[in-house]
Each structure stands twice: as structure tokens, then as C-alpha cells.
C-alpha positions, 0 to 999 in steps of 0.5 A, a space after each residue: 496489459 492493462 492501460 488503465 491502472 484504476 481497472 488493475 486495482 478494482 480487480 484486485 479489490 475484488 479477488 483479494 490483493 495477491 497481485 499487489 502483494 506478488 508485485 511488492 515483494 517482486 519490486 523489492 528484489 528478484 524473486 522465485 515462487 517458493 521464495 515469494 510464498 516462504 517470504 509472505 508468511 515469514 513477513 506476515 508472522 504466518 498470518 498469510 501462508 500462500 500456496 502453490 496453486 495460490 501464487 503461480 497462476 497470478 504470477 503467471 497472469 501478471 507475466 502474461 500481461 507484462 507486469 513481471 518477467 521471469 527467467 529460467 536459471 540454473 541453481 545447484 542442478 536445478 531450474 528454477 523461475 526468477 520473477 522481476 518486475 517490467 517498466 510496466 509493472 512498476 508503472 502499474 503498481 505506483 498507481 494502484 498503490 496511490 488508488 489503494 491510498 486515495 481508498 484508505 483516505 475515503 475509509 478514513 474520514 468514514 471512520 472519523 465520521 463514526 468516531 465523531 457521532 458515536 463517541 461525541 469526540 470533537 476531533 476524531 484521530 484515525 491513523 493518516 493515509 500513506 504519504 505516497 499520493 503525495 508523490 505521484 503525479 500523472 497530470 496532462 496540463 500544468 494547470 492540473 498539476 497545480 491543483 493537483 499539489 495545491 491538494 496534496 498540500 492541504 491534504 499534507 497539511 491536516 495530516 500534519 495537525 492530526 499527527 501534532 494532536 496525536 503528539 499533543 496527546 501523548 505528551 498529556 498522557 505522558 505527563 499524566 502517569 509521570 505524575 501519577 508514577 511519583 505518588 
């Protein structure tokens, strides 16, 4: 069992991201191997069609390390496994997404840096990180705590000024062809 979710979500960074994946259909609702496969090329619109010998061994990891149970039940004569997701998985899987996010953000202001020398834009606007960091906390005193939200709170307030210039745009470029659309 990993006690460091920081450690989880580096492995994954370097094996590809078939835990995460496995662990967020299975949080959704109680699953089966075939299930799961079938589920993430539908999902993926055949982008990502997992094979057997793709999905079992990591659904088998992550039973072994506690972060999913499964169980033998009878269905229509036949056994077939159900994975569910422990405590612990869950657990796991709220810090290596806000990890994931926290990454998206550091790539984020990369991109921006880019947009902003390469094509001279003032205010580049990249997509906003996931809003999830916001609210997951893990803080051991409440003086942390409070930094921690007062971080959160500037982070949410950009994004809020990155989605009213996206707005701001919009607008523009709606009235724009409003006007070109009359002539």
C-alpha cells in the first residue's frame, strides 16, 4: 500500500496512466475487467481500446495494494470478478488527481510563457487547471490551512479573470460576425 500519494502519481507519470484511469471508472460505480475495457474505448470513442493482458495485471496491482476489491459473484452460470474501490483507493486517487492538476497548472503557465513570446499576446489564455485542488486539503496545523486556502483563493480568483477575458472575447467575436452577418 502506498502511504505517499506523491509516489502513486509519479509511477503513473512514468507507466502511462492505466491506474488512474482503472481507479476512476471504478470509483464511479463497481466494475468487471470486461466491463472496464469495453467502457474505455466507448468513453474514448476507440481512441484507447485496453486489452486483457493491459488491464488485469494493473487491476491485480492495485488489489494487491488495497486500492480496489474484487469479488467472485455468480452471473447467468458464470463467475465473474467485481472491482470496487477501498477507502484507501479513494484516498489515493483525491491526491494523485489534485498531483495531476497541480502538473497541469506548472504546464499551463509553460504554455502561456510560450504563447506570450511567440506570438507577443499580452494575456495568453490556456484552458484553466481542474477546479478539484480547491477542494482538497490535507493541512496538519491551521496556520497551513489558511495559506493553503489563502492559495487556492488567488489561484481561483485568476481563473475567474482568465474565464471573464475568455468571455470578454467571445462576446467580441460574437458581435463581430453579428455585424458582419447583416451586410
Amino acid at each position: 500500500m502506498f502511504e505517499d500519494p506523491i509516489s502513486k502519481s509519479l509511477e503513473w507519470s512514468r507507466k502511462g496512466y492505466m491506474g488512474m484511469a482503472l481507479l476512476l471508472m471504478i470509483n464511479e460505480r463497481p466494475l468487471t475487467g470486461y466491463e472496464i475495457m469495453r467502457t474505455m474505448y466507448e468513453t474514448t470513442q476507440g481512441f484507447w481500446r485496453p486489452t486483457p493482458g493491459g488491464v488485469y495485471p494493473v487491476l491485480k496491482k492495485l488489489e494487491s495494494e488495497g486500492l480496489v476489491r474484487g469479488e467472485w459473484h455468480a452471473y447467468k452460470g458464470r463467475k465473474r470478478k467485481i472491482y470496487t474501490i477501498t477507502d484507501e483507493g479513494r484516498r489515493i486517487l483525491e491526491h494523485v488527481l489534485l498531483k495531476q492538476s497541480e502538473i497541469a497548472m506548472s504546464i499551463n503557465r509553460i504554455f502561456e510563457s510560450f504563447l506570450k513570446d511567440m506570438f507577443s499576446l499580452d494575456n495568453p489564455q490556456v484552458a484553466p487547471p481542474c477546479l478539484f485542488s480547491v477542494f482538497v486539503s490535507d493541512m496538519s496545523s491551521v496556520e497551513a490551512e489558511m495559506e493553503d486556502l489563502k492559495a487556492k483563493r488567488e489561484t481561483l480568483i485568476r481563473m475567474i479573470e482568465i474565464l471573464q477575458k475568455c468571455l470578454a472575447e467571445i462576446d467580441a467575436r460574437l458581435a463581430e460576425a453579428k455585424r458582419e452577418a447583416t451586410f
